[in-house]
DRENBA-655336 format. One record per atom (N, C-alpha, C): residue in three letters; x negated, y negated, z. Coordinates in pm, whole numbers, plus 50000, padded with zeros to 5 digits. Layout:
<pts>
ALAXYZ
...
</pts>
This chain:
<pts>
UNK799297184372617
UNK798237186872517
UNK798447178272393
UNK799567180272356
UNK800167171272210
UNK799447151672275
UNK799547155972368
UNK799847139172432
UNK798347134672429
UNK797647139272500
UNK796097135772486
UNK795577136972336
UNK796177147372248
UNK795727146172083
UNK795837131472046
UNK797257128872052
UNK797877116971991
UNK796657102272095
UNK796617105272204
UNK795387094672223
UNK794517093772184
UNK793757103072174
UNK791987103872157
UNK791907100371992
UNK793807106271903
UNK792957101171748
UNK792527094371739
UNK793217079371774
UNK792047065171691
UNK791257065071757
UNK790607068171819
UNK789047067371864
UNK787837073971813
UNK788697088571746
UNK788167093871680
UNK787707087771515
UNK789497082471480
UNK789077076971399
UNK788267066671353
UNK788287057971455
UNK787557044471458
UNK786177052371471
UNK785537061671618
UNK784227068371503
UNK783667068871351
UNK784797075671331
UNK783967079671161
UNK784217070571086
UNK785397059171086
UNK784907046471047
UNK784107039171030
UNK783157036871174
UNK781917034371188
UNK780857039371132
UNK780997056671138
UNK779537061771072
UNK779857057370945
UNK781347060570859
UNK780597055370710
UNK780267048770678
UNK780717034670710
UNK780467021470717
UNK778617018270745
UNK778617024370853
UNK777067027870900
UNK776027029970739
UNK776847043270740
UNK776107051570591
UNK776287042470505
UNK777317033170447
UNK777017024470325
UNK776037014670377
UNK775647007070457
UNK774637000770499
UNK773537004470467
UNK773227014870545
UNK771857019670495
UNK771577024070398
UNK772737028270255
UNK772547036370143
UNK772267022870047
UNK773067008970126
UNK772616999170036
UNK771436993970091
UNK770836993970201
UNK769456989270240
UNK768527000170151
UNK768547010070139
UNK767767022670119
UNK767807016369929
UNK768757011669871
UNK768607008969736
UNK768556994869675
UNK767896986369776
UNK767476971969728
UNK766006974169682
UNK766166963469597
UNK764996962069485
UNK763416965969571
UNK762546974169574
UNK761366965869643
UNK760366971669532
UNK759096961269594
UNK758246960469493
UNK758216953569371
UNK758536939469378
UNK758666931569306
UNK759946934969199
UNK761276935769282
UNK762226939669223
UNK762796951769162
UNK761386960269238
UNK761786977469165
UNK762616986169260
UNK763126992869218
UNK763746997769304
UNK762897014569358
UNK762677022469460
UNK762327034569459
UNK763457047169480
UNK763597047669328
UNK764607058469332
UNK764367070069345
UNK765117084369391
UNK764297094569391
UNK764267102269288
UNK763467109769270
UNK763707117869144
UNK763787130569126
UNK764927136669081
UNK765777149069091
UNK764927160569094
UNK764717167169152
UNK764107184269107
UNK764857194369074
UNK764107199268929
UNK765367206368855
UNK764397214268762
UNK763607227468825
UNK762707235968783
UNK763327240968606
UNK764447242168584
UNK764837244668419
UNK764557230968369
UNK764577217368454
UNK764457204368345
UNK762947205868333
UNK762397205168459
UNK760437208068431
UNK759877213368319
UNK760597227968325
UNK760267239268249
UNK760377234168091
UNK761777225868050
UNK761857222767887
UNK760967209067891
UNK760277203567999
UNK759627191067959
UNK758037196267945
UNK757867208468026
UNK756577215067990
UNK756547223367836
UNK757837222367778
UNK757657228867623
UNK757367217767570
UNK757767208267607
UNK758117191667489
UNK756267191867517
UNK755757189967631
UNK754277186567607
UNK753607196667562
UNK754017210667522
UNK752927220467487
UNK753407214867285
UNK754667214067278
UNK754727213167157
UNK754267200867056
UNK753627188567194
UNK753427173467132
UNK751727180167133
UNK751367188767196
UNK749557189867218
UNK749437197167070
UNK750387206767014
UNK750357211766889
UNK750827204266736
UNK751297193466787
UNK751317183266713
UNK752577181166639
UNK753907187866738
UNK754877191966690
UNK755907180466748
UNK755277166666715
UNK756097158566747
UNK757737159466781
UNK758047158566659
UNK759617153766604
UNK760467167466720
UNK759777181066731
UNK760697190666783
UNK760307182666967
UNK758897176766988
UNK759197175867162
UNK759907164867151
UNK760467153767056
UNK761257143067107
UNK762647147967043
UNK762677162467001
UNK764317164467053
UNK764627168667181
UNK763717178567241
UNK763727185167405
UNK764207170867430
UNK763207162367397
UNK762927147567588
UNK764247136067547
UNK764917136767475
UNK766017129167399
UNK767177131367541
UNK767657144167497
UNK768557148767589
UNK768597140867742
UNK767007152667780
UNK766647145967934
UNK766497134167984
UNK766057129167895
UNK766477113067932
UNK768057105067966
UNK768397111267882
UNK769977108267895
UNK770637117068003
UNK769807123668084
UNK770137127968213
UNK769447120668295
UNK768407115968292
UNK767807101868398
UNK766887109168457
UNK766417119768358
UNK764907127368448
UNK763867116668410
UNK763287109268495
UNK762247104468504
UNK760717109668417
UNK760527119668439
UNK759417123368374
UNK759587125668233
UNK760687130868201
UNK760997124768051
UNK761107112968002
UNK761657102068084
UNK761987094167996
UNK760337086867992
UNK759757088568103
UNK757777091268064
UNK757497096067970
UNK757767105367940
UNK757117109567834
UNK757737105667673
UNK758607100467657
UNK759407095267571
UNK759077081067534
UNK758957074167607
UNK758437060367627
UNK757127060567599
UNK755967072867606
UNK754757068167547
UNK755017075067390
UNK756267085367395
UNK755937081067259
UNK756647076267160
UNK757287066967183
UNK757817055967099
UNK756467045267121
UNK756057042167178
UNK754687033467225
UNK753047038467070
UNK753437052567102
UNK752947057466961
UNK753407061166850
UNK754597063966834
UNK754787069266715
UNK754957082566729
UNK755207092466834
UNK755227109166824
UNK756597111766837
UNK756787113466666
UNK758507124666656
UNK759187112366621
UNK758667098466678
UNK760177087666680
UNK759537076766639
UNK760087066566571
UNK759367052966545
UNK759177047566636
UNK757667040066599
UNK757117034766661
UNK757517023566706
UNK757867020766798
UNK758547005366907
UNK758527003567000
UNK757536992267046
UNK756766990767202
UNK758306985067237
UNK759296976067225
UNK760366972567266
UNK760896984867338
UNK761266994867268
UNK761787009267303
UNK760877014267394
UNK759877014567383
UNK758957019667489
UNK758557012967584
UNK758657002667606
UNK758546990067776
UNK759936993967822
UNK761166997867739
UNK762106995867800
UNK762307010567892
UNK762277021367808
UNK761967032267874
UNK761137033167962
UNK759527030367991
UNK758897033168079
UNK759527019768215
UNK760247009868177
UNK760697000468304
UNK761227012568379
UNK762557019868335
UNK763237029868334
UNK762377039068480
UNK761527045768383
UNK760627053168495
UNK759927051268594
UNK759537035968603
UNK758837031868648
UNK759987030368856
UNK760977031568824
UNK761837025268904
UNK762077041469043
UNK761637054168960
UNK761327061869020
UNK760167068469102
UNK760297075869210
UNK758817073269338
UNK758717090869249
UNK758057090669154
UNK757497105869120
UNK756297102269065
UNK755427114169042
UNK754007116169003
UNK753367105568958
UNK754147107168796
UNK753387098268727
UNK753877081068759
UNK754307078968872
UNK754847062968837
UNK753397053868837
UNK752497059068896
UNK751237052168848
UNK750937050568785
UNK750727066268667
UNK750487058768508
UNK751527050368415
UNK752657052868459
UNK753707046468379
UNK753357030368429
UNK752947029068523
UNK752657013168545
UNK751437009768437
UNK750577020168469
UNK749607014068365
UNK749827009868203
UNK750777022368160
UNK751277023068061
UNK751707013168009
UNK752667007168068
UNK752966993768052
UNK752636983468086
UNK751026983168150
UNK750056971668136
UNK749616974668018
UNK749276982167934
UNK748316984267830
UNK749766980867696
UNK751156983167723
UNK751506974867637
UNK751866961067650
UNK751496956967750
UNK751686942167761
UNK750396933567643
UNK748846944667687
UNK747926936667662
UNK748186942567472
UNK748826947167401
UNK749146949367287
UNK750626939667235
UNK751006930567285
UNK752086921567253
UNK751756911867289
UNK752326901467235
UNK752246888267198
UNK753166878867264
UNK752356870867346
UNK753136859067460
UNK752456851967561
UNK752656842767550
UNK752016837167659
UNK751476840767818
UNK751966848867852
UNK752816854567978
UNK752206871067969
UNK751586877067830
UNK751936890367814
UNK750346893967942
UNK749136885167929
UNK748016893767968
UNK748466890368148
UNK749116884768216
UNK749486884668386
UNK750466897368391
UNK751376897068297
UNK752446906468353
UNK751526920168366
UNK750586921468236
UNK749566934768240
UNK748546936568332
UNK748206924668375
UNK747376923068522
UNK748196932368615
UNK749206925068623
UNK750246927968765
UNK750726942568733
UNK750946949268655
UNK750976960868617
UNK749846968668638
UNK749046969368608
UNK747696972568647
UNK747396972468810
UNK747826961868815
UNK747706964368999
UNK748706974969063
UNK749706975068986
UNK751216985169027
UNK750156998668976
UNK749667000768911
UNK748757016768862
UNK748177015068968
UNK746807009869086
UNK746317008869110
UNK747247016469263
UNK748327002169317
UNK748797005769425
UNK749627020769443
UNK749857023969327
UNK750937041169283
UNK749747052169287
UNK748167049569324
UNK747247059569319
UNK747197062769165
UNK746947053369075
UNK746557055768939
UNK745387045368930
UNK743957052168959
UNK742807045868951
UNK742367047168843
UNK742717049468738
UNK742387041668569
UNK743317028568565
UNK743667020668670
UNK744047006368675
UNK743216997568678
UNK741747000368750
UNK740616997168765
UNK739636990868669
UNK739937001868567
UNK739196999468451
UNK739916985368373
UNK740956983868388
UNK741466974768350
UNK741786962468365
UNK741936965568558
UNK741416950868645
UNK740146946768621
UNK739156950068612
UNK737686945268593
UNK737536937068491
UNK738446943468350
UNK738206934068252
UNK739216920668294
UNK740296926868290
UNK741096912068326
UNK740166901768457
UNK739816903268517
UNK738906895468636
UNK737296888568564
UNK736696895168445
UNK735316893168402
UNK736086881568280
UNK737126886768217
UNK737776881568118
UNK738516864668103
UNK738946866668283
UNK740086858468305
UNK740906858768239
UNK741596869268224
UNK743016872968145
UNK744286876568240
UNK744726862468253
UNK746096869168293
UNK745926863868473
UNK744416859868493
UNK744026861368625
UNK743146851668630
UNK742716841068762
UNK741306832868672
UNK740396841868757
UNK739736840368656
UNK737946849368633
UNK737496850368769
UNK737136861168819
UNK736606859768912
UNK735586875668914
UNK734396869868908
UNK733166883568888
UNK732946888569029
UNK733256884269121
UNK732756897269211
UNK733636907169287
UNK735336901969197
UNK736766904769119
UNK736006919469069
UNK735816914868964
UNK735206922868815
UNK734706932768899
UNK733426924068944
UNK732306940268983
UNK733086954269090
UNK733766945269128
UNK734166956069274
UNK735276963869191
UNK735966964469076
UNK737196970269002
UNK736166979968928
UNK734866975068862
UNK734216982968813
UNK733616994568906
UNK733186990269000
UNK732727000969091
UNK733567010569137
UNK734747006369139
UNK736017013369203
UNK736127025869091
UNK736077022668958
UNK736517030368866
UNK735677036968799
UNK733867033868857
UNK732937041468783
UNK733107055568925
UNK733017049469047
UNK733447063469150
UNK734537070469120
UNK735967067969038
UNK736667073169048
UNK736507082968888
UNK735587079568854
UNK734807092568789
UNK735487089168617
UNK735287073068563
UNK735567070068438
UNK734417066268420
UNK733857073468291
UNK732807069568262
UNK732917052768150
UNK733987051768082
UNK734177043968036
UNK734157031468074
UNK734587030768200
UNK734217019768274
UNK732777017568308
UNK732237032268399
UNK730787026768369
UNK729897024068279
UNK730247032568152
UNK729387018868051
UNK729827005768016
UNK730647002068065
UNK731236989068027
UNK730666982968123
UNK730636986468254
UNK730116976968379
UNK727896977668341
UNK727906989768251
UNK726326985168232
UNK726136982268127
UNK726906976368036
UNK726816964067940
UNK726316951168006
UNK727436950068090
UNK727556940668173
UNK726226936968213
UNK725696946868249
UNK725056946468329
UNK723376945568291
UNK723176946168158
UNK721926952768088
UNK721316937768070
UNK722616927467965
UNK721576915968013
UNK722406906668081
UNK723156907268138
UNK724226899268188
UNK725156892368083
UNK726776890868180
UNK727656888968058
UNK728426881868168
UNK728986870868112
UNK730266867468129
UNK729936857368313
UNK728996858668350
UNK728606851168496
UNK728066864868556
UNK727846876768540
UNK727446886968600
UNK726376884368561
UNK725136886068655
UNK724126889568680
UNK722996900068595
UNK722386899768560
UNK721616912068479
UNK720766922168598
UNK720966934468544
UNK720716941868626
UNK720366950968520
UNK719036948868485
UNK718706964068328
UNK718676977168398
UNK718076980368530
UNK717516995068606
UNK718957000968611
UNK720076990468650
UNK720896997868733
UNK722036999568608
UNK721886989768502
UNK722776995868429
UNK722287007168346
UNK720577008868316
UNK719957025068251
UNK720727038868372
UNK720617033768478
UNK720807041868574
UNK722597047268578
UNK723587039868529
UNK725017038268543
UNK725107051568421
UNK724597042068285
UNK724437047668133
UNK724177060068154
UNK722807063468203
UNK722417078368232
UNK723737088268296
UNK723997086168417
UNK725097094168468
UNK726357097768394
UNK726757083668309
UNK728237088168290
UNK727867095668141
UNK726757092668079
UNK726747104167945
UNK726387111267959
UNK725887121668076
UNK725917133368145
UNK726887140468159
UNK727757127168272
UNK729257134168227
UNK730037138368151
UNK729737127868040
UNK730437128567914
UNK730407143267844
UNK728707144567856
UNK728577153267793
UNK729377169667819
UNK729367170667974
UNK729797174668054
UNK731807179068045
UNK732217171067993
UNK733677166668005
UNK734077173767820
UNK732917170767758
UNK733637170567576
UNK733187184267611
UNK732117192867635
UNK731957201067595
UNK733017215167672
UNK733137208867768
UNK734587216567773
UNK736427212167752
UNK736357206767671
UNK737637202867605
UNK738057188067601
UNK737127176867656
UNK738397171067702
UNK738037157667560
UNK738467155267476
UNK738407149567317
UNK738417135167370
UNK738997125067426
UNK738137111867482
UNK736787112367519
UNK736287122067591
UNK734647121567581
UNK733897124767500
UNK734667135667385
UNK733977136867243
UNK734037123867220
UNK734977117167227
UNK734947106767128
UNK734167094767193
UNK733967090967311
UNK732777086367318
UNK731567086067302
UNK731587099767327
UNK729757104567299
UNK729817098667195
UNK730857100967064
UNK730347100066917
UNK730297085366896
UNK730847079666930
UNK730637058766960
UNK729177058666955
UNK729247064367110
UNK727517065267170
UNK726277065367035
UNK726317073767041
UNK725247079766929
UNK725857076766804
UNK726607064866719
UNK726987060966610
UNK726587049266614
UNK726347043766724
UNK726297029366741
UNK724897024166795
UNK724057034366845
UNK723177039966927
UNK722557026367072
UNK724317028967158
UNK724597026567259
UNK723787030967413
UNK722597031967425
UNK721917032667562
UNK721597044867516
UNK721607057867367
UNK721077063567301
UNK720377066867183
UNK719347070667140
UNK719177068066991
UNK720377069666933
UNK720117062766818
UNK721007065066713
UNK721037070666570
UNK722187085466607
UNK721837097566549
UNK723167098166476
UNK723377100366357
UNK724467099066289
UNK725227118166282
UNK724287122166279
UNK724507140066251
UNK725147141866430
UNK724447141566494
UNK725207136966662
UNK726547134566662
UNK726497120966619
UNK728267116466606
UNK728907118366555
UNK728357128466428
UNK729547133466340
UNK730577146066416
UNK729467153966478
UNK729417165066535
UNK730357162066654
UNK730567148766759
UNK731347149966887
UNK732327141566791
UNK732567132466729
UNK733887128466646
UNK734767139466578
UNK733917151866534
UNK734847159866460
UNK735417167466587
UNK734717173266671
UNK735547179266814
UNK736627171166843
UNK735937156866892
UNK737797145866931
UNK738647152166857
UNK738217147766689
UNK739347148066587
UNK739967164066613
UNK739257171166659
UNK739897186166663
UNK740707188966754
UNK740407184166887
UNK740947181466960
UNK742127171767000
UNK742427164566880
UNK743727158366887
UNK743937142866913
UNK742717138166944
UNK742347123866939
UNK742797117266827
UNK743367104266784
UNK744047098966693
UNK742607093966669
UNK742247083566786
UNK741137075866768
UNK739577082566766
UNK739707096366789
UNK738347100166683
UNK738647103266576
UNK740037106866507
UNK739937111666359
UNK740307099566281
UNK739737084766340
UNK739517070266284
UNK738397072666247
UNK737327072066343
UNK736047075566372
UNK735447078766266
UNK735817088666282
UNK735267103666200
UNK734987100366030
UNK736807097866057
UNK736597098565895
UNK736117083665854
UNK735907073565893
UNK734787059865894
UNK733677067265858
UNK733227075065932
UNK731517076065973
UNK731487086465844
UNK732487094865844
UNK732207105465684
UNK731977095365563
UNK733187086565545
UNK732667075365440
UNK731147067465399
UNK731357065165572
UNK729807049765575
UNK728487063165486
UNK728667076965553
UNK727077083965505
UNK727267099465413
UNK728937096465386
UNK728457108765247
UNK729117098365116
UNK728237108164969
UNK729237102164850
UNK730567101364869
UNK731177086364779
UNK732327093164814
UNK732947102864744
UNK732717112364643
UNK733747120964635
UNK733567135564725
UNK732677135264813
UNK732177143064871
UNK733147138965012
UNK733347126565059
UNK734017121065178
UNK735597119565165
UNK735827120265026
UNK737317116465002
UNK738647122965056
UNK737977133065039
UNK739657142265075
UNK739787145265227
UNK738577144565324
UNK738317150765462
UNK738587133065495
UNK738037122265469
UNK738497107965520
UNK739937101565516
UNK740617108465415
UNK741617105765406
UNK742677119665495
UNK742617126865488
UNK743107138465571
UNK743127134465719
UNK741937129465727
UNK741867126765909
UNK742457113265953
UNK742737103565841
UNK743297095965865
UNK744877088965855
UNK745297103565782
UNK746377098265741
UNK747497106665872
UNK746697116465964
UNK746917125666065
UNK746397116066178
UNK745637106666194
UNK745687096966269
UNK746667087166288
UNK746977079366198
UNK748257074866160
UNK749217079866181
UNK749787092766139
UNK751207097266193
UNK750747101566328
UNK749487100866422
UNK749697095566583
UNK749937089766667
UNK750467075466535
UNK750817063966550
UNK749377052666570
UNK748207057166524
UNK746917047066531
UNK746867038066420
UNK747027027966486
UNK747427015566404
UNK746047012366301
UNK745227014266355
UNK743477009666347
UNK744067021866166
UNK744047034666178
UNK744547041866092
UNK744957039065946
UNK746947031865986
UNK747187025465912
UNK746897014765822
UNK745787007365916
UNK745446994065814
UNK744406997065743
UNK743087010065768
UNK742667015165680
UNK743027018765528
UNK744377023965554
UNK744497038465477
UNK745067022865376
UNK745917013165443
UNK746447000065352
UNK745396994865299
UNK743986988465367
UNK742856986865274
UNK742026989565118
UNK742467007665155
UNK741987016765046
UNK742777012964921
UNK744117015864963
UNK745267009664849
UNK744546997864788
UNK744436983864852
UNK744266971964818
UNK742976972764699
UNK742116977164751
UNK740876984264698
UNK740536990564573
UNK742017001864605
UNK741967013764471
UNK740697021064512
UNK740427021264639
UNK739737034464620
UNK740067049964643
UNK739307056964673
UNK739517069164632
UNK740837072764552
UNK741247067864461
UNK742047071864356
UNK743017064564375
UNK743067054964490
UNK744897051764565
UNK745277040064466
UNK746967036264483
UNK746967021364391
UNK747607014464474
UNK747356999364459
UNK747266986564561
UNK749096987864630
UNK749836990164526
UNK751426989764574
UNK751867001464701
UNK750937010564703
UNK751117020364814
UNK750187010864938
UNK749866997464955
UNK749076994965056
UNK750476988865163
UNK751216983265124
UNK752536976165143
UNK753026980365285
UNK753486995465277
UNK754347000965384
UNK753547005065466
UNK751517010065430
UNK750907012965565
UNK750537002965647
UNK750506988665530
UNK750246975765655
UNK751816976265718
UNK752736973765660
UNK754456974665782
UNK753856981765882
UNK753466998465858
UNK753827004865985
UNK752366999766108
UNK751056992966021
UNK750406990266123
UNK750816969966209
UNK751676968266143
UNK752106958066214
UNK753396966066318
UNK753676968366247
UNK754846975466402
UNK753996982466483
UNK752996988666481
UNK751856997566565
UNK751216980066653
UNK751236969166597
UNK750826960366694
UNK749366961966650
UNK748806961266531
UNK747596960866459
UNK746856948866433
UNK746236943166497
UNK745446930666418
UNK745226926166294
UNK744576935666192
UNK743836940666074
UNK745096941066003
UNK746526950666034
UNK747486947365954
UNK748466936365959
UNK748146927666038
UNK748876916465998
UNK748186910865967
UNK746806908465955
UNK745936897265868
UNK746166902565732
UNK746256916165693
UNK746136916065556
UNK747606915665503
UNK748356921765583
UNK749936914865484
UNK750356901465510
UNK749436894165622
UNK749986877265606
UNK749316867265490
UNK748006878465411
UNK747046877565328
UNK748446876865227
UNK748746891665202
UNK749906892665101
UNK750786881565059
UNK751676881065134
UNK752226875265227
UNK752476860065175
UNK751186851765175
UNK750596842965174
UNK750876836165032
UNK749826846464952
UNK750146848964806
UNK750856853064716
UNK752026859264799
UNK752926863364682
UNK752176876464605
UNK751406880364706
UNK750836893564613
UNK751386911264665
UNK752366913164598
UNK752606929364638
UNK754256925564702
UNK754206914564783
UNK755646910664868
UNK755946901064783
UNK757246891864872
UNK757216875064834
UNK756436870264910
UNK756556862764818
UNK756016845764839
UNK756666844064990
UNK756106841465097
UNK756466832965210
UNK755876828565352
UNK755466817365315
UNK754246810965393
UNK754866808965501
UNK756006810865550
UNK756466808165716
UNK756046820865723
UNK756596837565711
UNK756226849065737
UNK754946851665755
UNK754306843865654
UNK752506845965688
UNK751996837865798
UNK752006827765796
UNK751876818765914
UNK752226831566058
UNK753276837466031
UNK753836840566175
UNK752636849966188
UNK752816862166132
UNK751966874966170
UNK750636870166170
UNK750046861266092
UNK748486856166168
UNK748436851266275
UNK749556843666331
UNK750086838966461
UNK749886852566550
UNK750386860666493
UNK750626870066626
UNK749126880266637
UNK748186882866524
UNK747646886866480
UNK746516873666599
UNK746566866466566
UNK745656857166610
UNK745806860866805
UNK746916859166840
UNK747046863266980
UNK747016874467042
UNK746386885867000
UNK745906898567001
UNK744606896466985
UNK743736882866986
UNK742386889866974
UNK741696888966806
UNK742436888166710
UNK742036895466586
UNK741326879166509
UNK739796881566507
UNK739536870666445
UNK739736867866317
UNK739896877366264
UNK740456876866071
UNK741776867866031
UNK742516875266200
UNK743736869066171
UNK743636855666213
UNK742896846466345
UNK743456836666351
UNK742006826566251
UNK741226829066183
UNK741136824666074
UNK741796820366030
UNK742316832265917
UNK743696826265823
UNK744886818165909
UNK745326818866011
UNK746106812766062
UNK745946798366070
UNK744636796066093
UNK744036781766073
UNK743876777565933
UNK743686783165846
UNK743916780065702
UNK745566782165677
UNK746356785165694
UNK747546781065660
UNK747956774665770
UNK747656770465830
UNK748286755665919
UNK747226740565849
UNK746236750865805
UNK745716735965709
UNK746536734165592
UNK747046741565528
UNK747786741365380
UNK748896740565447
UNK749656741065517
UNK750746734565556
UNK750896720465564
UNK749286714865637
UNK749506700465639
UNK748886694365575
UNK748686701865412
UNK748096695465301
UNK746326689765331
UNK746216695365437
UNK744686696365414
UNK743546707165314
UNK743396700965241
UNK742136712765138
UNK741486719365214
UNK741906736465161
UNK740936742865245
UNK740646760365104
UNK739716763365143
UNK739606774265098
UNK740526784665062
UNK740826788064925
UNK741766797864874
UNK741946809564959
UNK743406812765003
UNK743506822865080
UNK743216834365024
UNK742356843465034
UNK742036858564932
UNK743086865264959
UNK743216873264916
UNK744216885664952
UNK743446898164997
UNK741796897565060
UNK741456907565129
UNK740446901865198
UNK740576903565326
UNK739896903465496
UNK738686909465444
UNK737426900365447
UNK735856903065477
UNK735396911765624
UNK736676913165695
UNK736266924165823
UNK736966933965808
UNK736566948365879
UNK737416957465894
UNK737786963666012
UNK738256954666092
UNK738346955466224
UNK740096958266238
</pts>
């Protein structure tokens, strides 16, 4: 008996040699990169981690920033995925933690590397901060991101491919690209997209075709929906409607209307209707009648991290209006240039420029109209073109120290 033991060990052993050997194989096949270098990791289930990441979002919906990014701090530093989601959008905004898309691309890469729920939107997420940074390179990587929302079953990627394809951003142009991303995403029940595709569509744009019936016909449905969607809670469709009827977009244009679905957004927690709002309170009451409710809604926009917000509330300063003085405009343009603001880097590269409020320094100004300019912002690459003329001693028009737009 002893005798046959002593044979059969190494065979035995040489077995389980094999299986582990086996098992590291496949544990390293099972964890090579895929998906353009991502890896699909799994992601832990841990009903007490759920449970404190469902307080962190009841306490960010109450506006209790700073306490949900102590919950999601921790969990992250345990490698729960859905935290470090939710952490990453809000450093991306500003909720509880400063605002830093750096910090927040890096976190959502993070999540992105895990096969759970949200890895769709986290792809998107970080297409939409690509198309908010500055680079040569930034509007493809947000394409290709966008397609990663798309392939993860996050069909608000759609809305975003269409423009990049009508746009040629990131992608060359291709409209029947466009149309089919639009269609994809007006079925998948965004109305936002479908009024955008019946813009498009009303007199033709961009190589698309005009189609007036079918874009009245698009228009009609999704502000049905809309209507449909705000009136039971959901504050992006307030806040369209109130666009709608402010702008009087494929509806008359009714100002008492838009005050009415902008103040719901804003109630509802929308950064970007309590922009809105308090705009539209300004443009049509006195102002001392608009002052304290325009500034209230905006300065609660802003700490949502809405950049659009900040460069307001810096305007007013510049201005001196409603009571403010120009030296308090300083730190709300900073925080709307770190928010990745157009409007605030044109007006502190304005500053900037002139030596007015900062120093004096025409490389610093040069830059942020630079970057200001590659975002889109025509104010900014204006001035950018006027200080590359005064750089090379070409006469050009005195730089003001305040932007004729308020974009």
């Amino acid at each position: 008996m002893t005798s046959d033991r002593t044979q059969t060990s190494p065979i035995i052993l040489i077995l389980i040699f094999g299986l582990v050997m086996f098992g590291f194989l496949i544990a390293g096949f099972l964890t090579q990169p895929s998906d353009g270098g991502f890896q699909d990791l799994s992601a832990p289930i841990d009903p007490v981690v759920e449970e404190r990441i469902r307080q962190a979002r009841g306490l960010q919906r109450l506006g209790k920033w700073q306490d949900a990014a102590d919950i999601l701090h921790p969990l992250v530093a345990q490698g729960h995925p859905l935290a470090i989601f939710h952490l990453g959008k809000a450093y991306g905004r500003g909720w509880g933690v400063p605002a830093d898309l750096d910090q927040s691309r890096e976190l959502l890469l993070r999540a992105a590397q895990f096969d759970f729920p949200y890895r769709g939107e986290t792809a998107y997420e970080i297409g939409r901060l690509y198309q908010r940074s500055v680079g040569e390179d930034c509007p493809r990587y947000a394409f290709e991101w966008f397609q990663r929302a798309i392939d993860w079953n996050y069909p608000k990627g759609h809305v975003q491919i269409a423009k990049h394809y009508e746009n040629g951003l990131g992608v060359e142009q291709d409209i029947s690209s466009a149309l089919y991303h639009y269609e994809a995403a007006t079925a998948a029940g965004f109305e936002s997209a479908a009024l955008s595709f019946a813009r498009a569509l009303r007199a033709g744009r961009n190589g698309i075709p005009a189609e007036p019936l079918r874009a009245a016909m698009l228009a009609d449905a999704a502000i049905s929906a809309l209507r449909l969607k705000a009136s039971t809670g959901s504050a992006s469709a307030a806040k369209l409607l109130g666009r709608l009827f402010r702008d009087g977009d494929f509806v008359d244009r009714d100002t008492d209307v838009a005050l009415h679905w902008l103040r719901r957004a804003s109630d509802l927690g929308d950064s970007g209707g309590m922009h809105d709002f308090a705009h539209l309170l300004i443009a049509t009451l006195p102002e001392h009648d608009s002052e304290m409710d325009a500034l209230v809604w905006l300065r609660r926009a802003a700490a949502l991290g809405h950049g659009g917000a900040m460069t307001s509330l810096g305007r007013f300063h510049l201005r001196e209006q409603f009571g403010l003085h120009r030296p308090g405009a300083v730190s709300w343009l900073e925080r709307g240039v770190i928010a990745r603001h157009g409007g605030a880097m044109e007006e502190l590269a304005r500053l900037t420029a002139n030596g007015d409020l900062v120093e004096l320094d025409l490389a610093a100004a040069l830059d942020l109209a630079k970057q200001g300019a590659a975002l889109g912002h025509r104010g900014s690459e204006r001035l950018r073109n006027e200080l590359l003329d005064r750089a090379q001693g070409v006469p050009s028009a005195a730089v003001m120290p305040l932007s004729a737009e308020n974009s």
